[in-house]
Structure formats: structure tokens, C-alpha cells
C-alpha positions as CSV (number, residue, x, y, z in Angstrom):
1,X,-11.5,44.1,-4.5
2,X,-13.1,40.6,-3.9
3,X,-14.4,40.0,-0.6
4,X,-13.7,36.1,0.6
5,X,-17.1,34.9,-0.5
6,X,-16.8,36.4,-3.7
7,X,-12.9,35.1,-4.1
8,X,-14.3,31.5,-2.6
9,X,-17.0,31.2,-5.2
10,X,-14.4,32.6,-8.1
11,X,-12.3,29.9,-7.4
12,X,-14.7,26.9,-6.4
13,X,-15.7,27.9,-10.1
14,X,-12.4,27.5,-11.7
15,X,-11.6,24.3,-9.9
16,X,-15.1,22.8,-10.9
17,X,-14.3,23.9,-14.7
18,X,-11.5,22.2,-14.6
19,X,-12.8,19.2,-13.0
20,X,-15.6,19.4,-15.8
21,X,-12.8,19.0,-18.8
22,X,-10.7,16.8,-17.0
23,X,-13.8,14.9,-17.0
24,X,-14.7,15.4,-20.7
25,X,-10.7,14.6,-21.7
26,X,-11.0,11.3,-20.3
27,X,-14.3,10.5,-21.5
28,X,-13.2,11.4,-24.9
29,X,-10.0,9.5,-24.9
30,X,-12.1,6.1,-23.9
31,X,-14.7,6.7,-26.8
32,X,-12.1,7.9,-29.0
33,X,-12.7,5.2,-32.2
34,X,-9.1,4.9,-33.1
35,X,-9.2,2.6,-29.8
36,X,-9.7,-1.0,-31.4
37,X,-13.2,-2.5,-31.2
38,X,-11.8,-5.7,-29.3
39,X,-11.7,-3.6,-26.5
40,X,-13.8,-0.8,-26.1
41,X,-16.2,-3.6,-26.3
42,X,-15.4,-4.8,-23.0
43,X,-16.0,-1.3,-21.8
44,X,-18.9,-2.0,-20.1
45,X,-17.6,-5.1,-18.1
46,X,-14.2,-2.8,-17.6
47,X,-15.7,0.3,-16.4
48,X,-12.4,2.4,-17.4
49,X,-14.1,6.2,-16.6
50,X,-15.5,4.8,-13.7
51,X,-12.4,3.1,-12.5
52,X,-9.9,6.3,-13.3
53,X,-12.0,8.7,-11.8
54,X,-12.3,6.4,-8.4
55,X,-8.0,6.4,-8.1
56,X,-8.6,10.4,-8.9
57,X,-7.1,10.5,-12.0
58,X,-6.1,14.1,-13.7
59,X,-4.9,14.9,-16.9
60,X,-1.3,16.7,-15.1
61,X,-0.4,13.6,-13.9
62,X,2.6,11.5,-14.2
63,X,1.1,7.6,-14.4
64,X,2.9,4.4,-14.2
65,X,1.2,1.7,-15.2
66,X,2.4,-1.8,-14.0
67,X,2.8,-4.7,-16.5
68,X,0.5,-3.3,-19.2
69,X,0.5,-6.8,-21.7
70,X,-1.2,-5.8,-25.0
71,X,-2.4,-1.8,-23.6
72,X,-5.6,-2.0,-22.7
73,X,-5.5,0.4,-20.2
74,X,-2.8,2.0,-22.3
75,X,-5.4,3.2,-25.4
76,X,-7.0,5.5,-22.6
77,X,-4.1,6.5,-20.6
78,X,-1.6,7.6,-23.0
79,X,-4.0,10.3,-25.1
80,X,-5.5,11.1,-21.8
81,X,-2.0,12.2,-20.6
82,X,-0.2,12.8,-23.4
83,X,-0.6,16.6,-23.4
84,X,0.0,17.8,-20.0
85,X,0.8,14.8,-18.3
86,X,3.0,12.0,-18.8
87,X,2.3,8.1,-18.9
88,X,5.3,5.3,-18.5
89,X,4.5,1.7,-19.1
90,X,6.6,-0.8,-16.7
91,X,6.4,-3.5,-19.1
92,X,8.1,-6.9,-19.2
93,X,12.0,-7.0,-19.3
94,X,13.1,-8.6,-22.4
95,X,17.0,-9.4,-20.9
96,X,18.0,-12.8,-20.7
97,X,17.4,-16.1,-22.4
98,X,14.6,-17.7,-20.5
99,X,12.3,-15.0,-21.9
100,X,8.9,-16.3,-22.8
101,X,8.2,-15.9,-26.8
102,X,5.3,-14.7,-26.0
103,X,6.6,-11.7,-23.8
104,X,8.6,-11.0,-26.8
105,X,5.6,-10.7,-28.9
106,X,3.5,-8.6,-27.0
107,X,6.0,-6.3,-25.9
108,X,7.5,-5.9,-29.4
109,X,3.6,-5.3,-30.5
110,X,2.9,-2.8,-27.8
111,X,6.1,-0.4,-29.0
112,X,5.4,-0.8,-32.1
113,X,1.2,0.8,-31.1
114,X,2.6,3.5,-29.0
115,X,5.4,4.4,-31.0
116,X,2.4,6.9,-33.0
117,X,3.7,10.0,-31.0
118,X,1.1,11.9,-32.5
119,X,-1.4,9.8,-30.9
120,X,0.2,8.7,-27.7
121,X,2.4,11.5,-27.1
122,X,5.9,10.8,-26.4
123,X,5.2,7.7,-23.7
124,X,7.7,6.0,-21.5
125,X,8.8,2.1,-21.2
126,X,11.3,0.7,-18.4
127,X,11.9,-2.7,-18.1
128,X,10.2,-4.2,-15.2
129,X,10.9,-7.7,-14.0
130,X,10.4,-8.1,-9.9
131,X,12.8,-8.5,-7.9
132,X,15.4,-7.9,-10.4
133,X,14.6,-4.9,-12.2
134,X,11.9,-2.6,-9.8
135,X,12.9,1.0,-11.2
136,X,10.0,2.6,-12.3
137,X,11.2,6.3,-12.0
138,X,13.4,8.7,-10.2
139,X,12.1,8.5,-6.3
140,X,8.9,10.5,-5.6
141,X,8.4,11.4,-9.7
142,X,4.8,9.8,-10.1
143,X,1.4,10.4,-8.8
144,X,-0.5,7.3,-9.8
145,X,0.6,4.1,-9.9
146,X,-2.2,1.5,-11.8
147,X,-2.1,-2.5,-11.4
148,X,-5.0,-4.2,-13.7
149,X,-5.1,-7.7,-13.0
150,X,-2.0,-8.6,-12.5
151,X,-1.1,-9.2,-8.5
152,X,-1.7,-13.1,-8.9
153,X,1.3,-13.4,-11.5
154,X,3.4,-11.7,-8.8
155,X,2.2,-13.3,-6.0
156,X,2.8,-17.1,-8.1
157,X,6.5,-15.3,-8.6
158,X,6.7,-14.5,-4.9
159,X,7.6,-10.9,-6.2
160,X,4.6,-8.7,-4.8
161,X,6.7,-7.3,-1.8
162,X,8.8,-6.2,-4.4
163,X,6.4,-4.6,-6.4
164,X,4.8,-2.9,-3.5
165,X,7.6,-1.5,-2.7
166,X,8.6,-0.3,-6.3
167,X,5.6,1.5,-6.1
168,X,6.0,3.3,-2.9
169,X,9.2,4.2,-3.6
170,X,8.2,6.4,-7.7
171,X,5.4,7.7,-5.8
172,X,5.3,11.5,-4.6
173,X,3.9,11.7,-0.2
174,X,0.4,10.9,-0.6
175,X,0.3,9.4,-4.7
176,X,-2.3,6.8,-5.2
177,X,-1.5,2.8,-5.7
178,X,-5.0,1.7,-8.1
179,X,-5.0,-2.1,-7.7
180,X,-8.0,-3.9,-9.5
181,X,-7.6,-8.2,-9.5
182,X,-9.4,-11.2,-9.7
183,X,-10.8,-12.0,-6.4
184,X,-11.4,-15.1,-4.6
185,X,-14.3,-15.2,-1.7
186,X,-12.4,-14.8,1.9
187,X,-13.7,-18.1,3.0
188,X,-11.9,-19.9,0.1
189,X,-8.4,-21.2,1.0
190,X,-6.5,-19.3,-0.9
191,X,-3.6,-21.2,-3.5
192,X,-0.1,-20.0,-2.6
193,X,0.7,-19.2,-6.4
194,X,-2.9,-18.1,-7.1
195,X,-3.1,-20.8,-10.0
196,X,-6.8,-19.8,-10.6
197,X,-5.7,-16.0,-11.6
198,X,-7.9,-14.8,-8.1
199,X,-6.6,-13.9,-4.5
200,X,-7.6,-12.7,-1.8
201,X,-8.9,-8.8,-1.2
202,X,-7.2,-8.9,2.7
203,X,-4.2,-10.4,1.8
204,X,-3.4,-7.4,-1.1
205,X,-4.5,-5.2,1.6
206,X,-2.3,-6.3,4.7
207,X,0.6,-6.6,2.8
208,X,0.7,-3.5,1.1
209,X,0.0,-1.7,5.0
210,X,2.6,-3.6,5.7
211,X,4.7,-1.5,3.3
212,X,3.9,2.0,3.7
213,X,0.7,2.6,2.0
214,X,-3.0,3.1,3.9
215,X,-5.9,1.7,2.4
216,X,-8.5,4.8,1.3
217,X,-11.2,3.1,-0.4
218,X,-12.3,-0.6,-1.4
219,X,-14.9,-0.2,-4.8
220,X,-17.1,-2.7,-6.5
221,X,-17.0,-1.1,-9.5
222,X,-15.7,-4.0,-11.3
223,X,-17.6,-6.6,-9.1
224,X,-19.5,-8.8,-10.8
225,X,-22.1,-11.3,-8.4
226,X,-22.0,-13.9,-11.4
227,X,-18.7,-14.9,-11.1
228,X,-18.5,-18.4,-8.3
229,X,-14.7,-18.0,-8.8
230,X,-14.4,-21.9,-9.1
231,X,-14.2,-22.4,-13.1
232,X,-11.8,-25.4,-14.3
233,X,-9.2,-22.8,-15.7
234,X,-9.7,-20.3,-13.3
235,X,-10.6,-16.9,-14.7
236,X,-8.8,-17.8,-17.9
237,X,-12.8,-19.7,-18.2
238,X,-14.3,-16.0,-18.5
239,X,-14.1,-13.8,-21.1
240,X,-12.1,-13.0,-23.0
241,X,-10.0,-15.9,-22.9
242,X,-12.9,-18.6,-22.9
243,X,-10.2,-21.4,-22.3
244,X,-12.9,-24.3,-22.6
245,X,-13.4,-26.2,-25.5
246,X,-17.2,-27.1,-25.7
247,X,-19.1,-24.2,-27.2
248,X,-22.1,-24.6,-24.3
249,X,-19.5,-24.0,-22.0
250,X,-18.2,-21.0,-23.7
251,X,-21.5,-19.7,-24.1
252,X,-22.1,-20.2,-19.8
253,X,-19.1,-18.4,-19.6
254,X,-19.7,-15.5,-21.3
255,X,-23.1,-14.7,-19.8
256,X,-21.1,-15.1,-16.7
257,X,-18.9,-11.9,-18.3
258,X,-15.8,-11.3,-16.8
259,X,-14.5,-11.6,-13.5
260,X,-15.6,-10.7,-9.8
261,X,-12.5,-7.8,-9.3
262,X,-11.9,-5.6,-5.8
263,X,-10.9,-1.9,-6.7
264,X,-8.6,-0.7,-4.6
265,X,-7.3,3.0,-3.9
266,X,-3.9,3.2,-1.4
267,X,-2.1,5.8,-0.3
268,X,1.3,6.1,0.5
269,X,2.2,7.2,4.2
């Protein structure tokens, strides 16, 4: 029979294996080279195994990923999940007539990638358009929830409450709200609709205090001292969208890299 030291040790052992290929799973799905070259180049500005390991990801996990766009985020996530876990993309609603064409395109371009079940696993896609359609799951399904700059389109929409709260409610007591966004210096007045694309790190974090979550960790994992967060077209002047037109600017720009970002970790009360 196993005394308690023995039984501790036998089972730090197990738990520490399993931490060990949880870590070599997610490693392996970020330097997997079916992932396009466009963007595990901007690994090293992105710091993806970094960044999931900060919010605690594990391969068991259900993962919602807020407004995914093109899938960055989601070249990682899906493989990483797709065997024990599960990984749902809350991407833009495509109901109505107003709908940007551009929403269309990307959204019909991101089923179209992840449809490759054999890749991705069998992923999940709801329709999410704050305040209108916040559903990201049954109540208390998820364990993660992941924002990747993205909170100053909501706050311009005056839907981040909303969006807050869509998360708190999928999440299970105690899941994990991952925020990482553009951010502006806390002496800068900050623009109500966040034209520039940055905000401020305190105003993400009283707000979403205000609804239920408690702040665990801030990160500067994806800082980056370079950025001045005063560029003529906001961060759209960084990499990759170099939105200037002469090529010295571009070339400023881009040994700027990409943006100053806060890492957040939340936890819901």
C-alpha cells in the first residue's frame, strides 16, 4: 500500500506528465506547417504558446473564441482542441441586409478552412452580433473564453457590456475571460468609439468587475515599448495592415512591429 508521500509523488508525477504533453500538443499545433506562412510569421510578434499558456489553456477544454475574422487564433485552437476538447468560433452574424460585404467574405472563407474535419475536428460556429445575438453556448458550458483584439470594435458599437456579459454567462464558476487589445497610455484621453483601434487597460478592467469577473493577472507578453500609440491610422499604421501609402513610412512602421497589447486573465465570480 502507498503511504501519502509515496501516493503525493505518484500523482504530482502524473499531473506533471500531463502538463508536459499538454504542453507538447500545443506547441505542435502552432508549428504545425499546414498553418499558412502569413501567419505563423507573426508568431513572434503574437506570442500564441505564450499567450495560451498565461489564460491556462488545456487540451479538455471547451473554448469560445470571440469574433475570430480570418482564424488566426483559430489555426492553433481548433487542432489543439479538436481531440478531447471542443473549440466554437462566435463569428459575425450574417442576418440582415446592412451586412458588410466584407463580413460576408471572411466569414464565408473561414467555413470554408475549418470545414477540413479531419484537420479541425468537428468545430462550432454561432452567430454573434452584440446586443442582438449574445448566445455563445448553453449557460456554464465553456471554460475559456478568448478576445484577440477586438474590444475597440465593441466599445465603437457601444456593445461591450453586452459582450461581457455573454461571456460570463457560457462560462463554468471560475472559467477564464483571455482579453488581449490594442492599448492606449492611461494618460491619453481616451476616444469614446476607440477610432485609433486602442483603449484603455482600466477601463476593460472596471467594466468587466463591474460584471462579475475578478481580474487575476495583467501580462506584457504582447507589449511592445516601440509602439507611441499615436500613428495617423491608428494601429491599422502597424503591421500587418501598413495603411500608409509612402514606402518610408511603411518601412517605420514595420520596425515599429505590431502593436503595444495588455494581456488579460479574468475570472468569473
Amino acid at each position: 500500500m502507498l503511504n501519502k508521500h509515496t501516493l503525493g509523488v505518484c500523482l504530482a508525477a502524473v499531473f506533471a506528465s500531463s502538463s508536459v504533453l499538454a504542453d507538447d500538443r500545443l506547441r505542435h499545433a502552432i508549428a504545425d506547417p499546414e498553418r499558412p506562412v502569413a501567419q505563423s510569421e507573426r508568431d513572434d510578434q503574437r506570442n500564441p504558446y505564450e499567450t495560451l499558456t498565461f489564460f491556462g489553456i488545456e487540451p479538455t477544454m471547451t473554448v469560445v473564441e470571440l469574433s475570430p475574422s480570418a482564424g488566426w487564433y483559430a489555426e492553433i485552437l481548433a487542432p489543439y482542441l479538436r481531440d478531447e476538447g471542443r473549440y466554437v468560433a462566435a463569428h459575425w452574424s450574417l442576418e440582415g441586409d446592412n451586412v458588410p460585404d466584407f463580413y460576408r467574405r471572411i466569414r464565408g472563407e473561414f467555413e470554408e478552412r475549418f470545414g477540413d474535419q479531419e484537420r479541425f475536428g468537428e468545430i462550432d460556429i454561432v452567430d454573434f452580433a452584440p446586443p442582438d445575438q449574445t448566445r455563445l453556448g448553453e449557460p456554464g458550458s465553456a471554460d475559456l473564453v478568448l478576445s484577440f483584439r477586438n474590444v475597440h470594435g465593441w466599445k465603437r458599437a457601444g456593445t461591450f457590456t453586452d459582450v461581457v456579459r455573454a461571456a460570463h454567462e457560457v462560462l463554468k464558476p471560475g472559467g477564464v475571460f483571455g482579453i488581449v487589445s490594442h492599448r492606449l497610455p492611461e494618460d491619453r484621453e481616451q476616444d469614446p468609439e476607440a477610432r485609433s483601434g486602442y483603449v484603455h487597460q482600466s477601463w476593460v478592467v472596471g467594466v468587466l468587475e463591474s460584471e462579475g469577473f475578478r481580474l487575476v493577472e495583467a501580462s506584457e507578453i504582447n507589449a511592445n515599448p516601440r509602439d507611441t500609440a499615436d500613428h495617423p491610422n491608428g494601429v491599422w499604421s502597424l503591421p500587418p495592415g501598413l495603411r500608409v501609402e509612402d514606402e518610408d513610412d511603411r518601412e517605420r512602421f514595420r520596425a515599429i512591429g505590431e502593436s503595444d497589447r495588455f494581456t488579460l486573465k479574468f475570472v468569473k465570480r
